[in-house]
DRENDREN-346510 format. One record per residue (C-alpha): residue number from 1; residue in one letter; chain; x, y, z. Coordinates in steps of 0.2 Angstrom, whole numbers, plus 5000, padded with zeros to 4 digits. Example, Ala and Ser with C-alpha at 12.3 -4.5 7.8 and 13.67 -1.06 7.14 Angstrom:
<recs>
REC   k r c   c1   c2   c3
REC   1 A A 5062 4978 5039
REC   2 S A 5068 4995 5036
</recs>
This chain:
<recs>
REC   k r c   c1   c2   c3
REC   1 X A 4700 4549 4931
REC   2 X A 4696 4558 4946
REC   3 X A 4697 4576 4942
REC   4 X A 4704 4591 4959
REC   5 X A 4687 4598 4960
REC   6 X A 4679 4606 4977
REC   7 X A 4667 4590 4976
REC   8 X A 4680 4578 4981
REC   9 X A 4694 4588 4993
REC  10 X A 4697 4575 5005
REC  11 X A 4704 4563 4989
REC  12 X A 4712 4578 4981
REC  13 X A 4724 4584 4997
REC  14 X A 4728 4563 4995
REC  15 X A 4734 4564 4980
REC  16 X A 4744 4581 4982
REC  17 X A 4751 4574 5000
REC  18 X A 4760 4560 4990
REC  19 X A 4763 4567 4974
REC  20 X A 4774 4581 4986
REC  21 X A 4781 4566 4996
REC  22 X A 4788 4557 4979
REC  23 X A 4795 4573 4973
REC  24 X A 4804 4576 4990
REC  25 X A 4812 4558 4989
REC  26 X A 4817 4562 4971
REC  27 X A 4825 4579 4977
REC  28 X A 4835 4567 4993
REC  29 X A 4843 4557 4979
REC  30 X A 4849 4568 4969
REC  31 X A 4854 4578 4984
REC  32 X A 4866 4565 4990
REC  33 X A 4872 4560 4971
REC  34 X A 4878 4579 4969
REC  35 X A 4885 4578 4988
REC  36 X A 4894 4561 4983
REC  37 X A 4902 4569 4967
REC  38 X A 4907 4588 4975
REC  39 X A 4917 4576 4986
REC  40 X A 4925 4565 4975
REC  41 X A 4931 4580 4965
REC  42 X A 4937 4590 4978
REC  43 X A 4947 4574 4984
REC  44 X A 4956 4570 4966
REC  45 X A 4960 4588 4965
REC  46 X A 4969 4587 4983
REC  47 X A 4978 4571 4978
REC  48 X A 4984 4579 4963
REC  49 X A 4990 4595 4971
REC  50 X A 5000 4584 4982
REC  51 X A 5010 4572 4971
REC  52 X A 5017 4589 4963
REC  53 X A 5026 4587 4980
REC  54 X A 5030 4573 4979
REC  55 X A 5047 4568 4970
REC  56 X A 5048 4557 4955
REC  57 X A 5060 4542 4954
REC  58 X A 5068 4534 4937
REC  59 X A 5076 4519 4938
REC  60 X A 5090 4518 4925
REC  61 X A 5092 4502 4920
REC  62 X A 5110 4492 4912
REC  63 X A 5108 4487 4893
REC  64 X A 5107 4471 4903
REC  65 X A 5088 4473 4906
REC  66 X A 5086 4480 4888
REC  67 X A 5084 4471 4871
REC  68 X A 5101 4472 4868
REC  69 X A 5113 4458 4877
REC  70 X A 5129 4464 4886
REC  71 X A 5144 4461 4875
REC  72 X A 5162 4461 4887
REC  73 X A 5176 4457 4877
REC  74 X A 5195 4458 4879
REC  75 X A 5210 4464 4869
REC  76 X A 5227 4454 4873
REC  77 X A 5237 4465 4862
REC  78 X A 5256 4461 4862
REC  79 X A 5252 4448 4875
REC  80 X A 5258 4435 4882
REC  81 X A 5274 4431 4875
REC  82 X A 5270 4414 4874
REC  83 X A 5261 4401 4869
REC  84 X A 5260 4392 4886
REC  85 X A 5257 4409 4894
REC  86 X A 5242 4411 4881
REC  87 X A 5236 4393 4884
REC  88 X A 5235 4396 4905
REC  89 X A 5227 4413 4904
REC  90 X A 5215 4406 4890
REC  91 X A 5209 4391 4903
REC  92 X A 5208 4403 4916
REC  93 X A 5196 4414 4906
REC  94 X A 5187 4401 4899
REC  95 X A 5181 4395 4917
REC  96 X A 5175 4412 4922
REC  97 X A 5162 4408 4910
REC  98 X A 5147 4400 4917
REC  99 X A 5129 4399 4914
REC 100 X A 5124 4412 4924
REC 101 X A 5135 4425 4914
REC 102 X A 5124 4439 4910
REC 103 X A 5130 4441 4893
REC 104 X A 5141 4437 4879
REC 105 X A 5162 4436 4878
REC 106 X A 5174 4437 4867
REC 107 X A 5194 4440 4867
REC 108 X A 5205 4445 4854
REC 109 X A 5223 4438 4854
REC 110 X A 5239 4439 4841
REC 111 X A 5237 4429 4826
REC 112 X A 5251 4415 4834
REC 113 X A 5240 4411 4849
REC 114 X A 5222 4410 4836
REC 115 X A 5223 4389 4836
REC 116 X A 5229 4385 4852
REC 117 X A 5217 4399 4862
REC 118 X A 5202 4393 4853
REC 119 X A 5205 4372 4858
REC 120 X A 5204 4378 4876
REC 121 X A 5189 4389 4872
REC 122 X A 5179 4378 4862
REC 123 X A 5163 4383 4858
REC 124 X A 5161 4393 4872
REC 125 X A 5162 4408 4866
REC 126 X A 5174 4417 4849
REC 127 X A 5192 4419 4848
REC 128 X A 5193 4436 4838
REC 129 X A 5208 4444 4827
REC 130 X A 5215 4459 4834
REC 131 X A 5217 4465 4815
REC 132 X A 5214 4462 4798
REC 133 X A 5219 4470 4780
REC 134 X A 5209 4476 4769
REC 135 X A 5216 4467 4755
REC 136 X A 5209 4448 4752
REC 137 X A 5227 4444 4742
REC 138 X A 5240 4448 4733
REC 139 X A 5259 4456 4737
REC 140 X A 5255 4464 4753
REC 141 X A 5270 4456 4764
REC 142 X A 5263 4454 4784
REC 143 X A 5248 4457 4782
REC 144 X A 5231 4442 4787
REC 145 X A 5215 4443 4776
REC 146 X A 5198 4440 4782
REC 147 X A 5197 4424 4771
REC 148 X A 5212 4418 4780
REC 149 X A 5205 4421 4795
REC 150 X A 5188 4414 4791
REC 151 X A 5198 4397 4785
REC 152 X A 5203 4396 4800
REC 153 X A 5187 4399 4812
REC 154 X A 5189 4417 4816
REC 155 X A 5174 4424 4815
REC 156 X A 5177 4440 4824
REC 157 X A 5190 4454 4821
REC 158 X A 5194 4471 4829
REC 159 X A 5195 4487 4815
REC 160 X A 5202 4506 4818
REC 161 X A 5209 4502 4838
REC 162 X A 5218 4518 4842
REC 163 X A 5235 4511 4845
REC 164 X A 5233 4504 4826
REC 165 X A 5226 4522 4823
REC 166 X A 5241 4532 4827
REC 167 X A 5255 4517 4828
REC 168 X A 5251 4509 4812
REC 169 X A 5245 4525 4801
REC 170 X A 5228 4519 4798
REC 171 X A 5216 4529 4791
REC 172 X A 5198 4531 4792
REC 173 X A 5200 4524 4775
REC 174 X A 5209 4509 4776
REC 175 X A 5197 4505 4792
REC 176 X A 5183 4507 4783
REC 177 X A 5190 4493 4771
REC 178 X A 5194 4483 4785
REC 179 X A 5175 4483 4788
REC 180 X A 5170 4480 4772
REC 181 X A 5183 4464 4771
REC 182 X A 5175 4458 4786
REC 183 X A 5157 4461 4783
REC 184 X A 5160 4455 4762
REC 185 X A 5167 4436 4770
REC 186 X A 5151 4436 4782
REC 187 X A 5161 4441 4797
REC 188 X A 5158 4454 4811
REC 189 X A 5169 4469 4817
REC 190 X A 5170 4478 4831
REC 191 X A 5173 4496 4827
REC 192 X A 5185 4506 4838
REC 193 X A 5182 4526 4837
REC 194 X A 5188 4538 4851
REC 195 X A 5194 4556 4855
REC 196 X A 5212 4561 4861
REC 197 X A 5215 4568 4876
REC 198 X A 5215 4586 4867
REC 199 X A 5201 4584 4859
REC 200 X A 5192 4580 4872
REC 201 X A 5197 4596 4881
REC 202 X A 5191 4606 4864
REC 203 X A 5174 4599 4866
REC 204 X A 5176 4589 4851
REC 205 X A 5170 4572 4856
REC 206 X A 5153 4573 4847
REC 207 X A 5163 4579 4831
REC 208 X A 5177 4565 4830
REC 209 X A 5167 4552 4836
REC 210 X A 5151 4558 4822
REC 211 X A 5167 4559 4807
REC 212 X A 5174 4540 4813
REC 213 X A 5158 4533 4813
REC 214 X A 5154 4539 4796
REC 215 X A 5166 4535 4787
REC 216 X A 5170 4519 4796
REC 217 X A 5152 4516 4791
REC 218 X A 5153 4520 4772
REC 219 X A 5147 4508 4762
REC 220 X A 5140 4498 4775
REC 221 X A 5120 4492 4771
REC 222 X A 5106 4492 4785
REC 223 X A 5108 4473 4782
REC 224 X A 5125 4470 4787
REC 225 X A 5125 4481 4803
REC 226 X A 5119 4465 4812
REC 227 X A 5138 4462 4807
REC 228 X A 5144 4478 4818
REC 229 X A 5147 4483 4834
REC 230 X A 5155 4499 4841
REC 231 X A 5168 4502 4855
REC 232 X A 5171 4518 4861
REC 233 X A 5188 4521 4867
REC 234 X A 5194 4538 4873
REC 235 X A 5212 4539 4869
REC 236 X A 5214 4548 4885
REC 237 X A 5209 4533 4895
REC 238 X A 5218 4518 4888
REC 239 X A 5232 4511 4895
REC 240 X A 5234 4528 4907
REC 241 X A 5224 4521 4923
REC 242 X A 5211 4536 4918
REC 243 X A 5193 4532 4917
REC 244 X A 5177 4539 4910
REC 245 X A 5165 4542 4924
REC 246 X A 5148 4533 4918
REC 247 X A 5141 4548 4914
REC 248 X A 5154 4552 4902
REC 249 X A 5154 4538 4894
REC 250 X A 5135 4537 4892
REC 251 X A 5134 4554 4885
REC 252 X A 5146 4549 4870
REC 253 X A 5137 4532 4870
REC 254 X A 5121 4542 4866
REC 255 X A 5128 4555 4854
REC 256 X A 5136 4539 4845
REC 257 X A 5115 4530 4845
REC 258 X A 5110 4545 4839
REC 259 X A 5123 4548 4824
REC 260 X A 5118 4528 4817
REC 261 X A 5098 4533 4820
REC 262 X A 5104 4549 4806
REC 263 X A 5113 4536 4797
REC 264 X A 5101 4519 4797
REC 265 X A 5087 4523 4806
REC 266 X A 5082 4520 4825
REC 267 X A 5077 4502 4824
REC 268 X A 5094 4499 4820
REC 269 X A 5103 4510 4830
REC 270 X A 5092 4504 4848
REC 271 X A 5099 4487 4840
REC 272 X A 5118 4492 4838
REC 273 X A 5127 4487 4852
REC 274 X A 5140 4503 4858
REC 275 X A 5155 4495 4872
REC 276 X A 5166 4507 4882
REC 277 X A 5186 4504 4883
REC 278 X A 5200 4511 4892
REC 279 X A 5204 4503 4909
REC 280 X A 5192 4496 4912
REC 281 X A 5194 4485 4930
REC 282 X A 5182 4475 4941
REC 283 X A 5181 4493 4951
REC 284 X A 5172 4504 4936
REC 285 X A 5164 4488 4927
REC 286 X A 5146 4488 4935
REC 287 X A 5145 4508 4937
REC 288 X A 5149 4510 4918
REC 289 X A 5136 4494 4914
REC 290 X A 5121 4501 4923
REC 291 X A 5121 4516 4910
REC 292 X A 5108 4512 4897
REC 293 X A 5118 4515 4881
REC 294 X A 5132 4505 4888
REC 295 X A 5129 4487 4880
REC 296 X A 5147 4480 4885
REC 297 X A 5166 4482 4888
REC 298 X A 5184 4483 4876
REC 299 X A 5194 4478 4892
REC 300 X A 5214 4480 4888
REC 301 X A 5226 4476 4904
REC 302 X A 5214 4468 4915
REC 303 X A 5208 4455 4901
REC 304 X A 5226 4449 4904
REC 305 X A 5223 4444 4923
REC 306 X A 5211 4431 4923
REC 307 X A 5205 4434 4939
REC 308 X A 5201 4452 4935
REC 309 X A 5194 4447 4919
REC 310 X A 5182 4435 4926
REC 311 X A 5175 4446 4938
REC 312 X A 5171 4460 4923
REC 313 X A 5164 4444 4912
REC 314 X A 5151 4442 4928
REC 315 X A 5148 4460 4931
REC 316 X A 5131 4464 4942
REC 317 X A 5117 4471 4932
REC 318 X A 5111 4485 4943
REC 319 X A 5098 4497 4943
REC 320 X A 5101 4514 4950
REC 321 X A 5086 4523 4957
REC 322 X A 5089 4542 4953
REC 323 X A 5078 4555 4960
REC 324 X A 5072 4569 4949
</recs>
């Protein structure tokens, strides 16, 4: 090696000139890498600053966009008065049905009109009950057992609707029997709970609805909730022309998920599907079914216009873009 000694300084200021000049190149790069990342950084920062003025949109989406499938069903109650009526409305609901409907339907009609409603149906979708007893046999004079109804296709029946509620005298009690007939012949229900008018105005929704479901419930396995769906009707609102905003109704909705979460879980509650009733009408049908706990309808009055009815069976799925 050549050593820096005074005998060789023309090859020692070399060797310093480009030892200096490799260092100065090193000292460019790393220059411009810490130049590069001072940017970047101060960049990022700015970009983050500004989307905190910048507002957020959710998009709340109907249950039709969910795992749950939309579930609009009708309630004929003490109607028609005959059987030719029931035959004509039947055909007239049955061809609002198509393949594009976005969900599942069902309609529940008075025992006499079971048979001949369900040839015009078909397979297309059930015929329900609009009651059942508790009771599988025995010396109860008027009342239909779920075997009865099973014998003769019924797959579907409706338990605990409020006119039966404060009509008919039942209790939570005999509901819940009701329930347990169904589910016990490997039936399904659909489980009507609601709030009068003066409950309502008490604040007590949350309560009633909480004490209806439970012991509508009792008894009742995770198993067999596949079995059960829930309608929440405000007493308030059936029959009297007075609807639910959405909001409303979502907010019982969600306090009714929340209430079977406590009871069975959250799998099984997110799976439950929760309807709205009480005048329902083509007007309110696609506000109330963009909500996300909505899943479906319990219509009364417009269920017996087939027209009205077919345009609530073919809701529109919307999505509601709400800025926060």
């Amino acid at each position: 090696a050549v050593q820096s000694s005074p005998s060789h300084p023309h090859l020692f200021c070399i060797l310093w000139k480009e030892t200096f000049s490799s260092s100065l190149v090193i000292f460019d790069q790393y220059l411009f890498l810490y130049q590069f990342i001072m940017k970047f950084s101060i960049a990022a920062s700015l970009l983050a600053t500004a989307s905190a003025f910048v507002p957020s949109v959710n998009v709340e989406k109907s249950s039709a966009l969910f795992a749950r499938k939309p579930f609009i069903t009708g309630n004929w109650k003490l109607n028609p008065s005959t059987k030719e009526e029931a035959i004509a409305l039947a055909t007239s609901v049955t061809s609002a049905v198509t393949d594009e409907t976005p969900g599942d339907v069902a309609i529940f009609v008075p025992f006499p009109f079971i048979e001949c409603v369900s040839n015009v149906v078909g397979d297309k979708f059930p015929v329900g009950a609009e009651m059942v007893s508790p009771n599988m046999k025995g010396a109860f004079t008027g009342d239909i057992s779920a075997p009865m109804l099973k014998s003769c296709g019924v797959e579907w029946a409706l338990a605990g609707h409020s006119e039966r509620r404060t009509i008919n005298a039942e209790t939570d009690e005999y509901i819940n029997g009701q329930c347990l007939a169904l589910i016990e012949n490997d039936m399904s229900v659909i489980l009507c709970i609601g709030e009068t008018l003066e409950e309502y105005e008490k604040g007590l929704v949350g309560a009633v609805c909480e004490m209806q479901l439970k012991k509508g419930l009792c008894g009742v396995s995770p198993e067999d909730m596949s079995k059960v769906v829930i309608a929440y009707e405000p007493v308030w609102a059936i029959g009297t022309g007075k609807v639910a905003t959405p909001e409303i109704a979502q907010s019982v909705h969600e306090i009714c998920r929340g209430v079977i979460s406590e009871m069975y879980g959250p799998q099984i509650a997110e799976d439950c599907r929760i309807l709205y009733g009480g005048s329902v009408s083509p007007e309110s049908v696609d506000g109330l079914m963009a909500k996300p706990d909505i899943d479906g309808t319990l219509v009364g009055g417009a269920s017996l216009d087939g027209e009205k009815f077919g345009r609530i069976i073919n809701f529109q799925p919307v999505e509601a873009p709400v800025a926060v």
